[in-house]
C-alpha positions as CSV (number, residue, x, y, z in Angstrom):
1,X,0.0,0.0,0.0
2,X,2.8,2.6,0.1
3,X,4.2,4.4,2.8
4,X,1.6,3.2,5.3
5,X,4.2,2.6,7.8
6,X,4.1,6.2,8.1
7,X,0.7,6.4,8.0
8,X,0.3,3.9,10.8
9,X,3.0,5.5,12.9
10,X,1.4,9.1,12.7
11,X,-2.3,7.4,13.5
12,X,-0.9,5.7,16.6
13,X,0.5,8.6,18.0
14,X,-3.0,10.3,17.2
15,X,-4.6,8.2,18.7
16,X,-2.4,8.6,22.1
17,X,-3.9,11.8,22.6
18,X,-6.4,11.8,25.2
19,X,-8.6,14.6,24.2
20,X,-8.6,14.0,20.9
21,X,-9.5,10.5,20.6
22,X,-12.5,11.0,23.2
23,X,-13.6,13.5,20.8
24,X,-13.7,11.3,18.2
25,X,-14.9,8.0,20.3
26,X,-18.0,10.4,21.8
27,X,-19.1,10.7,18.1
28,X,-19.4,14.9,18.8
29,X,-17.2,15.5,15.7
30,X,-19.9,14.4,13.3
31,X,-21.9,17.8,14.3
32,X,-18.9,19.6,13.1
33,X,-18.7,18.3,9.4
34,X,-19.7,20.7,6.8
35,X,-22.7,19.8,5.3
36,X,-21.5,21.7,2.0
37,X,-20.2,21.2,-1.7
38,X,-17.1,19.1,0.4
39,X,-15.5,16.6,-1.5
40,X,-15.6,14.2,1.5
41,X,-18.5,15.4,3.7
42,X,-16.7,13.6,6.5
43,X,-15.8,10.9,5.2
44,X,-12.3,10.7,6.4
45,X,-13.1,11.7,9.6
46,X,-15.5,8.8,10.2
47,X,-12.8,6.7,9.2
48,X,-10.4,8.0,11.2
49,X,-13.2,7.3,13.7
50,X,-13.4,3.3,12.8
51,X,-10.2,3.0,13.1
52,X,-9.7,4.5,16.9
53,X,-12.8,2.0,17.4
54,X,-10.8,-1.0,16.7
55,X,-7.8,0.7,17.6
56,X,-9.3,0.3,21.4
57,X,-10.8,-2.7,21.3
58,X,-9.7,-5.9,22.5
59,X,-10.7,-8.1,20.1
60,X,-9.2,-6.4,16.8
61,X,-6.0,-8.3,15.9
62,X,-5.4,-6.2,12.6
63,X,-7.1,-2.8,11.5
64,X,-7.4,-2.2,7.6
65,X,-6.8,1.8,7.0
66,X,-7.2,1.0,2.8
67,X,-10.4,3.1,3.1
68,X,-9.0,5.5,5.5
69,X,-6.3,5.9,3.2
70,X,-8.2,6.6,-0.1
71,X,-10.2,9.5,1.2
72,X,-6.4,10.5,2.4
73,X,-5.6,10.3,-1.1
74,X,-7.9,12.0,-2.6
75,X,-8.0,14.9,0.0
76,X,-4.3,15.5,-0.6
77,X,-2.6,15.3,-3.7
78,X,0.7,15.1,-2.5
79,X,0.4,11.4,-2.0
């Protein structure tokens, strides 16, 4: 998949911070998307979202980003 060693190395350390991933984990970001002409309408951030999910739980032995990593992509077009 490309550089998703670095991907995965920034996303854990985002996901260390408290306040952030409580934000996220509450669900309060989603009243913060913009509803306009966005190209992602908060896409990314809901998967940012899955992925602190199973990032905290238990159970998950692996976490696929692939989707995580498209909307990425297509946000920034330095990839």
């Amino acid at each position: 998949m490309g550089n998703t060693c670095y991907m995965n190395s920034a996303i854990q350390c985002l996901s260390n911070v408290l306040e952030l991933t409580c934000y996220f984990l509450s669900g309060k970001f989603v009243e913060y998307i913009s509803k306009s002409e966005s190209l992602s309408k908060g896409t990314l951030s809901k998967h940012f979202c899955k992925i602190l999910l199973d990032l905290w739980k238990n159970d998950v032995k692996s976490i696929k980003i692939n989707k995580f990593k498209k909307y990425f992509e297509l946000l920034n077009d330095q990839v």
